[in-house]
C-alpha positions as semicolon CSV with decimal commas, in nm:
position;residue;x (nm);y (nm);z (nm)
1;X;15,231;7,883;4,918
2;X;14,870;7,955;5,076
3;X;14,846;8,079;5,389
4;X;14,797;7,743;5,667
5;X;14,482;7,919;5,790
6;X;14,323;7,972;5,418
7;X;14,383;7,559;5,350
8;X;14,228;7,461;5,664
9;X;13,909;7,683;5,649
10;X;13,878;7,546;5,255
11;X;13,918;7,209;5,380
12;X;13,683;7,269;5,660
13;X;13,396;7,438;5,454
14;X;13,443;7,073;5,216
15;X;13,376;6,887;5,551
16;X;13,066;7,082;5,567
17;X;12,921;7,083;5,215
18;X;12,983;6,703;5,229
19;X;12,819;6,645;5,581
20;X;12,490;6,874;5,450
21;X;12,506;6,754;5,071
22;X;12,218;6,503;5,129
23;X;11,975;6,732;5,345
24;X;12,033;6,977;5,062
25;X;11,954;6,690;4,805
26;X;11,653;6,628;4,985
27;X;11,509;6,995;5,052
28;X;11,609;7,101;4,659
29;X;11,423;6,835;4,578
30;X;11,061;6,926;4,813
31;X;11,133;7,279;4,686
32;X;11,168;7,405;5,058
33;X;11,391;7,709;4,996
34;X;11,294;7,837;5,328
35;X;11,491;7,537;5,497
36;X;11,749;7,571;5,219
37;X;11,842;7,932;5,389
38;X;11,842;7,763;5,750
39;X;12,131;7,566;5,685
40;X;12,480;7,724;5,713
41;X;12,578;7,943;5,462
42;X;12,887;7,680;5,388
43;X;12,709;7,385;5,305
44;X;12,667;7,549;4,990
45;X;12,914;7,332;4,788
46;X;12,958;7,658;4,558
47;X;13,173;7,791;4,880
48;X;13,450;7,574;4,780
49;X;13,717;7,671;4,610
50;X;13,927;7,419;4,409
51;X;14,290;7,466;4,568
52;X;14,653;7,264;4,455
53;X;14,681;6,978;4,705
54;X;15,072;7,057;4,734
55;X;15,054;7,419;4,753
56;X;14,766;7,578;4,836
57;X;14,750;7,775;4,516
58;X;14,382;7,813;4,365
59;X;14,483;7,962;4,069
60;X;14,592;7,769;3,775
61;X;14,457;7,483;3,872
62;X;14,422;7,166;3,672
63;X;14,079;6,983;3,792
64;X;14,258;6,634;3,631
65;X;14,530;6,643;3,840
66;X;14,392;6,816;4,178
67;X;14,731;7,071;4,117
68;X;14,844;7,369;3,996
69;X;14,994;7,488;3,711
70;X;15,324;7,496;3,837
71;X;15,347;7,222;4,074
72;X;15,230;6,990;3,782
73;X;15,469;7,137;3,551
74;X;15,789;7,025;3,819
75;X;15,611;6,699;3,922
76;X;15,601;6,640;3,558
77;X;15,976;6,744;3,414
78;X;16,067;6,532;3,701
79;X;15,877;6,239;3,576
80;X;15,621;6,130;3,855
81;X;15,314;6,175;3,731
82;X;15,236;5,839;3,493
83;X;15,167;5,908;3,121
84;X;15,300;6,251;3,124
85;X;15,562;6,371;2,929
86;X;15,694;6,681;2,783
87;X;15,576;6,774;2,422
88;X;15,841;6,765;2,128
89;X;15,776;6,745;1,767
C-alpha cells in the first residue's frame, strides 16, 4: 500500500492539471510559452502519475481497469470484475 500522503498529493496535483487544462489549451494554442512557465509547475498534466485506485500502487498498472497488477489479478479470481475470467485451454 502507498503511503496516505503520496495518494493525496497525486490526487491533488489531478485537481490541478484539471482546473488549469483549459488556460493551458488556450496559451499552447497562442504559442505564449512565457505564460505557459507562469502557471504552476503541476498543472502540467505530465505530473501525474497513473496510481491503482485500491492500493496506491503505480507500478503495474493496467490503464483499462484504473488497477494494478495484483489487485486486478484477486478482484478477478474472485470474480467481480464483468467479462473477466481466468485463461484455460
Amino acid at each position: 500500500m502507498a503511503k496516505k500522503s503520496w495518494i493525496e498529493r497525486n490526487k491533488k496535483n489531478q485537481a490541478t492539471a484539471a482546473r488549469y487544462a483549459e488556460l493551458r489549451a488556450k496559451l499552447k494554442a497562442e504559442g505564449d510559452y512565457v505564460g505557459l512557465t507562469m502557471l504552476p509547475r503541476n498543472a502540467s498534466p505530465t505530473r501525474v502519475v497513473n496510481c491503482c485506485g485500491l492500493t496506491g500502487r503505480c507500478h503495474g498498472y493496467l490503464r483499462r481497469f484504473h488497477l494494478s497488477r495484483i489487485a486486478f489479478r484477486e478482484l478477478a479470481n474472485q470474480g467481480m470484475i464483468p467479462g473477466v475470467t481466468k485463461s484455460s485451454w
